[in-house]
KEKE-3310 file (N, C-alpha, C; in steps of 0.2 Angstrom, whole numbers, plus 5000, padded with zeros to 4 digits):
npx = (5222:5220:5218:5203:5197:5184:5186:5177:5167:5154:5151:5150:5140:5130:5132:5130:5115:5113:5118:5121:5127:5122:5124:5128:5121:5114:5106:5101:5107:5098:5099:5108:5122:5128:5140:5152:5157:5171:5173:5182:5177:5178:5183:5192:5180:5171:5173:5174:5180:5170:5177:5183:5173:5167:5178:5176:5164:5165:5176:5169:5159:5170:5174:5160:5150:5133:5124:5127:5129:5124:5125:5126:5128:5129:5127:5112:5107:5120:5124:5115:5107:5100:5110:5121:5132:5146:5144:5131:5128:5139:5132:5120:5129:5134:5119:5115:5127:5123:5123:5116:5107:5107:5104:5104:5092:5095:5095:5088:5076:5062:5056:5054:5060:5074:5083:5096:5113:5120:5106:5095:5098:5090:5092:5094:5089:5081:5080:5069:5068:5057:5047:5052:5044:5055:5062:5051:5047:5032:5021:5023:5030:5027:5033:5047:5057:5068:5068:5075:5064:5057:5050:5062:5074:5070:5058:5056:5048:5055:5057:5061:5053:5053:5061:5064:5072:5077:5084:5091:5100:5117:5131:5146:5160:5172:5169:5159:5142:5129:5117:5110:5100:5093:5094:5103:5103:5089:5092:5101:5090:5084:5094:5098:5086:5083:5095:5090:5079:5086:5092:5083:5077:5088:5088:5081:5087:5086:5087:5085:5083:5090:5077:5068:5069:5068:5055:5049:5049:5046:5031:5029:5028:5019:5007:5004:4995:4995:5004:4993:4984:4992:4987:4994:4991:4992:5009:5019:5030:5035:5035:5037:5035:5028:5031:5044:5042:5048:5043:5033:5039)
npy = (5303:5306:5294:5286:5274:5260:5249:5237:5241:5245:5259:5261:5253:5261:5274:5267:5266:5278:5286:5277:5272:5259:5244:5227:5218:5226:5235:5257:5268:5281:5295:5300:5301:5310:5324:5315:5315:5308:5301:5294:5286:5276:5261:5246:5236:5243:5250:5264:5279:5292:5306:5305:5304:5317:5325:5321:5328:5339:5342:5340:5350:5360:5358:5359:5352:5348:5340:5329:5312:5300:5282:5277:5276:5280:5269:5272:5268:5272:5283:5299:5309:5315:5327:5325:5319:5324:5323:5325:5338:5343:5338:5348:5361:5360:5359:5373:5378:5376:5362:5349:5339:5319:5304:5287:5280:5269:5251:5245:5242:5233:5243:5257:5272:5272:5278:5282:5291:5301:5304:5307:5320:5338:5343:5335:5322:5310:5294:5280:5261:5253:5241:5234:5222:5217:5200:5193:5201:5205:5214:5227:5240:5241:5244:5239:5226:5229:5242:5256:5267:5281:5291:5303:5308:5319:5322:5323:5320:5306:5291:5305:5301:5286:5274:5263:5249:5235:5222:5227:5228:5233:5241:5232:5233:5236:5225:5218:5215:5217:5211:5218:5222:5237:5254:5259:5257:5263:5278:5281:5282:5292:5303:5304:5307:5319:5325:5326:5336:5346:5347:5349:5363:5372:5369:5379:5389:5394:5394:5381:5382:5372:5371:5372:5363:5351:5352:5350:5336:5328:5333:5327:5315:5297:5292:5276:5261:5252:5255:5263:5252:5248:5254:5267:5284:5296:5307:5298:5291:5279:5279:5294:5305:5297:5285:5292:5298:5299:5304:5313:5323)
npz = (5530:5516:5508:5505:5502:5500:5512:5516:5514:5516:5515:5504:5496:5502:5494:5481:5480:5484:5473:5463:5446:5439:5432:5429:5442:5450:5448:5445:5454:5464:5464:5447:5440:5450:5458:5470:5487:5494:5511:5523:5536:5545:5550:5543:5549:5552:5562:5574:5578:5586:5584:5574:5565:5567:5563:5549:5545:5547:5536:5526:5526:5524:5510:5501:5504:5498:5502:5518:5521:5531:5534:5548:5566:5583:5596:5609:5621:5627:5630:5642:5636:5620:5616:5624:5616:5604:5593:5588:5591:5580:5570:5570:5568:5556:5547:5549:5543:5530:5527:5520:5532:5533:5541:5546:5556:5565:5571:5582:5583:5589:5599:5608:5608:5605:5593:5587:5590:5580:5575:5581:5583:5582:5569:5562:5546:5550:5545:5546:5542:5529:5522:5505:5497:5491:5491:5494:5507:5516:5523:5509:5513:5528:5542:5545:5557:5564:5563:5572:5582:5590:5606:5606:5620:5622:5620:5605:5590:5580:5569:5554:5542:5534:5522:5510:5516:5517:5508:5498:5485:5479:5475:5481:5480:5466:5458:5463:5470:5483:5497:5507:5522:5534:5541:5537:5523:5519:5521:5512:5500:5505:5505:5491:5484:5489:5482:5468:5468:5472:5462:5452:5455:5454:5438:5437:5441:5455:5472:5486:5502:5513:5526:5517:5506:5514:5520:5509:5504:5517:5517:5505:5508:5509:5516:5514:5511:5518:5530:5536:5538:5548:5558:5561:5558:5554:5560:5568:5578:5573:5558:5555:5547:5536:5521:5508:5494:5477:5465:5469:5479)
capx = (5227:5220:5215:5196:5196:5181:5189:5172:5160:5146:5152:5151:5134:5124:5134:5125:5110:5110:5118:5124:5124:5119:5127:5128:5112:5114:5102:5101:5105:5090:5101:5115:5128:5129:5147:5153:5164:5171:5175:5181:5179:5177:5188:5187:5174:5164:5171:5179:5180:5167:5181:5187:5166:5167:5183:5174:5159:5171:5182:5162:5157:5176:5173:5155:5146:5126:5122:5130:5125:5129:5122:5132:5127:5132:5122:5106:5112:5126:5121:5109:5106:5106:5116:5128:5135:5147:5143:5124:5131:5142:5127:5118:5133:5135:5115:5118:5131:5120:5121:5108:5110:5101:5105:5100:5090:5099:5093:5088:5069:5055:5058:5054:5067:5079:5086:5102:5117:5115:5100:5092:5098:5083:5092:5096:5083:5081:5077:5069:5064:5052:5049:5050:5044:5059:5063:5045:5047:5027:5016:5026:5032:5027:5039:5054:5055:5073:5070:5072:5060:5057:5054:5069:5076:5066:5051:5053:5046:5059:5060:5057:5052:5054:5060:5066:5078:5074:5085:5092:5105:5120:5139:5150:5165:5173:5167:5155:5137:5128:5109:5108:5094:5096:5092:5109:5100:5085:5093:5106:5087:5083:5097:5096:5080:5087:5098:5085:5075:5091:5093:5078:5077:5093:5086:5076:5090:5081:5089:5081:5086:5087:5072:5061:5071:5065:5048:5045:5051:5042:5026:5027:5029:5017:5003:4999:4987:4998:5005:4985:4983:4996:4986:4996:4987:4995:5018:5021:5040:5038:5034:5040:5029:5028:5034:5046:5041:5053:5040:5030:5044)
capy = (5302:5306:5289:5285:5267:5257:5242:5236:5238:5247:5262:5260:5250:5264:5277:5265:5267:5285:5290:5272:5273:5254:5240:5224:5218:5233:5243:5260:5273:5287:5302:5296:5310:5315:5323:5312:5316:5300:5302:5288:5287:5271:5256:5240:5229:5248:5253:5271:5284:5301:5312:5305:5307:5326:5327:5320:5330:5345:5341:5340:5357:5365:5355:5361:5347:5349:5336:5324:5304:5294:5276:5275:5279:5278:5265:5276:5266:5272:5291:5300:5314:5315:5332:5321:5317:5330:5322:5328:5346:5344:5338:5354:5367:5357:5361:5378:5381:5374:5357:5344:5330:5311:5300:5284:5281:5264:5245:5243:5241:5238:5246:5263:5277:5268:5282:5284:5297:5307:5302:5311:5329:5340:5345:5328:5321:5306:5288:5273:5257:5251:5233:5235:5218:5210:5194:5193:5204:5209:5220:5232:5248:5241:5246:5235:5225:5233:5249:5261:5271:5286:5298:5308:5309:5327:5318:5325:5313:5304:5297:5308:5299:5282:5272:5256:5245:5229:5216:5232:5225:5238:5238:5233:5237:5236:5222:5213:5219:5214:5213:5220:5226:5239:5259:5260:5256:5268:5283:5285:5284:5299:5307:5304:5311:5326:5330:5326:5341:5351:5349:5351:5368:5374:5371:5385:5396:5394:5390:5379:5381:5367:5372:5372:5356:5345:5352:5345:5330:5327:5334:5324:5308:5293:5287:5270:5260:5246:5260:5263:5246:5245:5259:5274:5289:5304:5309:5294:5287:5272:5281:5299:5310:5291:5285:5295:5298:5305:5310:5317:5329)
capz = (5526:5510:5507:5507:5499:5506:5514:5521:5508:5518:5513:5494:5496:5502:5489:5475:5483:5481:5466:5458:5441:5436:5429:5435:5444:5455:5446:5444:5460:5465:5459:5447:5440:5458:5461:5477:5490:5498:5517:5526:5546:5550:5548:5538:5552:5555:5568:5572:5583:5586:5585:5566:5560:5567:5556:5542:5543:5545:5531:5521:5527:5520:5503:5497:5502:5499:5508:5521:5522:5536:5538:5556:5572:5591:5601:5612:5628:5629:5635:5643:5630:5614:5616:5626:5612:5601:5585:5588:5588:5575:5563:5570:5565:5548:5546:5550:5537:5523:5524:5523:5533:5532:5544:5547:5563:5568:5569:5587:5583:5590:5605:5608:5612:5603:5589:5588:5588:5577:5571:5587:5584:5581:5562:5556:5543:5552:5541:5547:5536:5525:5517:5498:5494:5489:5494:5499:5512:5516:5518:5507:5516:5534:5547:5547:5563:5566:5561:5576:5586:5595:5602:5607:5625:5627:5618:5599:5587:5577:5563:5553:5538:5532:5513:5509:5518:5515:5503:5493:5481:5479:5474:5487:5476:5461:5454:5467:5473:5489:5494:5512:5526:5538:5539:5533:5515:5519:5522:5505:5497:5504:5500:5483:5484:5490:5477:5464:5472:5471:5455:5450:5457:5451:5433:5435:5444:5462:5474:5489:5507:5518:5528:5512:5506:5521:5519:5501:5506:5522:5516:5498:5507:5506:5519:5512:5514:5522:5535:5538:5539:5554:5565:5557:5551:5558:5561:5573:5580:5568:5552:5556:5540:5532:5516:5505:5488:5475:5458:5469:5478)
cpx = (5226:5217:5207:5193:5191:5183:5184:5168:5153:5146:5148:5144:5128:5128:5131:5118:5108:5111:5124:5121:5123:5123:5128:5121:5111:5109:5106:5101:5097:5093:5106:5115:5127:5136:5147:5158:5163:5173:5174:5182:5179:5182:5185:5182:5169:5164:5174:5176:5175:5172:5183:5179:5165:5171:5180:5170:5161:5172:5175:5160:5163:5174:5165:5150:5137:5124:5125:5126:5126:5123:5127:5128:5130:5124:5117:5108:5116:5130:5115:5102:5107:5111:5124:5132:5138:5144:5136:5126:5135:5136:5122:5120:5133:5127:5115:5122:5130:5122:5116:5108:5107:5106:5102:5100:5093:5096:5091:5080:5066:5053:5053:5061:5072:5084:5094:5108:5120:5108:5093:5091:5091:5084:5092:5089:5082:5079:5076:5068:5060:5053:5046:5046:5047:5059:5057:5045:5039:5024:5023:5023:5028:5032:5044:5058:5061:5072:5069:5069:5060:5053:5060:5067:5071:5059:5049:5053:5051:5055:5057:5054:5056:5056:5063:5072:5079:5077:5086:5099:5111:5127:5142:5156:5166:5168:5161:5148:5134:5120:5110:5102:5097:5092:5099:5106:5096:5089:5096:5099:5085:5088:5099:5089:5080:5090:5096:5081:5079:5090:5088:5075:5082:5092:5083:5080:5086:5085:5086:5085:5086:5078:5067:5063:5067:5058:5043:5045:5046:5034:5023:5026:5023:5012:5001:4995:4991:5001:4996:4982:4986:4994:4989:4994:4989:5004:5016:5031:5040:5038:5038:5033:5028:5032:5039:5043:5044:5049:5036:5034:5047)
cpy = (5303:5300:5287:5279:5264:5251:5237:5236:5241:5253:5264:5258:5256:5270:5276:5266:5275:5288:5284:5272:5265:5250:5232:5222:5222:5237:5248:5265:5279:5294:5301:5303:5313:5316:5320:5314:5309:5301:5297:5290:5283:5266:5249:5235:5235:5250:5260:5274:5290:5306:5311:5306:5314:5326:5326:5324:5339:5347:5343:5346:5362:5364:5357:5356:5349:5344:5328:5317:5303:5288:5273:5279:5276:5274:5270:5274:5268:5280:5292:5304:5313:5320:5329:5320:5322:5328:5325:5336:5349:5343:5346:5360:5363:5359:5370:5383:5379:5368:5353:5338:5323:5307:5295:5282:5273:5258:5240:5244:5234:5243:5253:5265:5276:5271:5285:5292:5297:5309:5307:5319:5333:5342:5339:5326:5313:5299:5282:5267:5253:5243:5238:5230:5213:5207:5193:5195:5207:5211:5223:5237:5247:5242:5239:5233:5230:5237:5251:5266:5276:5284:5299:5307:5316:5327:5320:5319:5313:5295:5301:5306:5290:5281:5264:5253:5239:5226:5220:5229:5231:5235:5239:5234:5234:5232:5215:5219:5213:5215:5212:5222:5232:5247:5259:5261:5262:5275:5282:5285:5290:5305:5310:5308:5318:5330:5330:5334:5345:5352:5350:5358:5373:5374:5376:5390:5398:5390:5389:5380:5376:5366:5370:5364:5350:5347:5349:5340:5327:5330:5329:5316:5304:5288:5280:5266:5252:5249:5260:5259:5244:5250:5269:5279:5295:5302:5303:5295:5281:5275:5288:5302:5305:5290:5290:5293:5304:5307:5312:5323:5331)
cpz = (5518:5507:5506:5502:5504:5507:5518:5519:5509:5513:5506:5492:5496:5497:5484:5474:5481:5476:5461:5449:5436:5433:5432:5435:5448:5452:5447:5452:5459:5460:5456:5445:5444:5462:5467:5479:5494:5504:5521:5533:5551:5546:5544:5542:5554:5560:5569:5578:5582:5581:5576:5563:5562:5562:5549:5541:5541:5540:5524:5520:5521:5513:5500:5500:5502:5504:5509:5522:5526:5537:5543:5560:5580:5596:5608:5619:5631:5631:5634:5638:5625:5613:5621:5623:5607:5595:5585:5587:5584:5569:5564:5569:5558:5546:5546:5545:5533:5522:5526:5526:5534:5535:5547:5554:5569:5569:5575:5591:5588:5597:5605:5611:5610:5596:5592:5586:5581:5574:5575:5586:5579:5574:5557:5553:5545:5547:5545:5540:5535:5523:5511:5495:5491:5494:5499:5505:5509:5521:5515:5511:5526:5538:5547:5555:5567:5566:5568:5576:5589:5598:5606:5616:5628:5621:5612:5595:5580:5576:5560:5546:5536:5524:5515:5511:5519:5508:5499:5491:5479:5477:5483:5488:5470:5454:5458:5471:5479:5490:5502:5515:5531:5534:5535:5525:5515:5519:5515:5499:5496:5503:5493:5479:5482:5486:5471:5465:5469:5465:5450:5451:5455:5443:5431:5440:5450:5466:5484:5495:5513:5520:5524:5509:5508:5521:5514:5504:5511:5520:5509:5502:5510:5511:5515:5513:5518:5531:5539:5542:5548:5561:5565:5553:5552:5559:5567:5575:5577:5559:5550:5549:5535:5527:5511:5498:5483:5469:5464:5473:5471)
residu = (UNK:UNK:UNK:UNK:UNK:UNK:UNK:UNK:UNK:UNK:UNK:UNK:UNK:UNK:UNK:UNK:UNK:UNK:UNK:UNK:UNK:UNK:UNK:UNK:UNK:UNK:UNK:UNK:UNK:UNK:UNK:UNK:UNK:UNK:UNK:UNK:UNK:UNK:UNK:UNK:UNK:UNK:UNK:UNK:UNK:UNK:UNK:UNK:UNK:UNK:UNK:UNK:UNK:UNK:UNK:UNK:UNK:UNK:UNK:UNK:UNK:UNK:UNK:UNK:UNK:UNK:UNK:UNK:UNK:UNK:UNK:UNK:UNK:UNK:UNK:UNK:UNK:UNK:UNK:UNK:UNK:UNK:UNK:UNK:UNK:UNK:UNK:UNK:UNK:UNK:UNK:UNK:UNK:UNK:UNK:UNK:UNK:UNK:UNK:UNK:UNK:UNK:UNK:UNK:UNK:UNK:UNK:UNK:UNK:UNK:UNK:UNK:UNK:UNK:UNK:UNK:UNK:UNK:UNK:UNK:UNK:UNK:UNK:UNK:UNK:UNK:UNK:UNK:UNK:UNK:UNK:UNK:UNK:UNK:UNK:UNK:UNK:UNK:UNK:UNK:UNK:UNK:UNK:UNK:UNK:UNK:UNK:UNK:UNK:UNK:UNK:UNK:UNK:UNK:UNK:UNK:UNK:UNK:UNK:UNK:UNK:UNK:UNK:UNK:UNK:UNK:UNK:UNK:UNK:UNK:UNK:UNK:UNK:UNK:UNK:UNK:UNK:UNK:UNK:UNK:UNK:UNK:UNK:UNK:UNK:UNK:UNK:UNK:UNK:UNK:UNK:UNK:UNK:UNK:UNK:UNK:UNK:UNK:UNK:UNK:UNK:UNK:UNK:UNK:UNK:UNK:UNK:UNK:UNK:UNK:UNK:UNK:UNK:UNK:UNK:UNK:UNK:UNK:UNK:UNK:UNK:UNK:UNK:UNK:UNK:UNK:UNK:UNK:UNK:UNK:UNK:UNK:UNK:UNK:UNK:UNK:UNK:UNK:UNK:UNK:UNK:UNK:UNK:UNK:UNK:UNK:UNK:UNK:UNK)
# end
């Protein structure tokens, strides 16, 4: 409809999260002055259809977008594949024609196997989460009991990286903010990341293509010693290439 007001509030929570520019007790988003496209596809209680998140992904590809967010997914249950699903194929052509997509891995932890659609497709940059320590959430950056797990249906190791989801404080519109858990939060960090990178690359008239993108990324991010501590020293399906960390990408 042209409308893309969040009536729902998720929406808008992880937007701050990536590129909030502060005020309030919201703090400060990861990458603020970050042109945004707003693309609604779910309704005001979260719910929607596949067929309207292709349209929106679509609609993101026609529009320029660098890189697509989604804290949403389709319940792991509820097929066999993850290519059973079109939206996994849809995030696959949208990598393809340059974009980068970060999709959070879903909140049907501690399971195994448990990565949701789209979070599954072999291009998505998949997110689990982290505890930060707020609201005394400890160890800091230990796996998050919800967060989900791989690996993949045809045994590839997901996520592919973890950040903070844990008690993240954000706007949830105009004039009220919110302090949620969930990957839903972890993923618009790495986003934000993301176009930190970019643009940090484009100052010097260089420009980065996905492939090499998600290499920094994954390669800069952040064995701890709390990780360590949990039995993780190596690319797992609870950590994925571990901690993100945005100075040192």
């Amino acid at each position: 409809s042209g409308n893309a007001t969040d009536d729902e509030g998720h929406g808008t929570h992880a937007t701050g999260i990536a590129a909030g520019e502060g005020g309030g007790s919201s703090g400060t988003g990861v990458a603020t002055n970050t042109s945004l496209l707003a693309v609604k596809v779910l309704n005001g209680t979260g719910d929607g259809l596949e067929s309207d998140i292709i349209k929106g992904i679509e609609w993101s590809i026609d529009n320029g977008a660098n890189i697509i967010s989604m804290s949403l997914g389709l319940v792991y249950t509820a097929f066999t594949s993850c290519y059973d699903v079109s939206l996994s194929l849809t995030v696959e052509n949208a990598t393809r024609l340059g974009s980068l997509v970060v999709v959070s891995t879903g909140n049907s932890g501690p399971s195994s196997s448990t990565i949701s659609a789209p979070a599954c497709a072999k291009s998505a940059l998949a997110v689990g989460s982290v505890k930060d320590g707020s609201n005394g959430a400890t160890p800091i950056d230990n796996i998050s009991s919800f967060s989900s797990r791989g690996a993949t249906d045809d045994n590839r190791t997901k996520p592919d990286l973890v950040a903070p989801g844990e008690w993240i404080t954000s706007p949830i519109n105009s004039t009220h903010d919110g302090t949620f858990r969930g990957t839903s939060m972890a993923a618009p960090h790495v986003s934000g990341v993301a176009a930190l990178v970019m643009e940090r690359y484009r100052t010097i008239n260089v420009y980065l293509p996905n492939p090499h993108l998600v290499k920094t990324i994954l390669l800069t991010a952040v064995n701890t010693s709390d990780m360590q501590a949990d039995g993780y020293t190596q690319r797992n399906n609870a950590y994925g290439a571990r901690r993100i960390d945005s100075y040192e990408a």
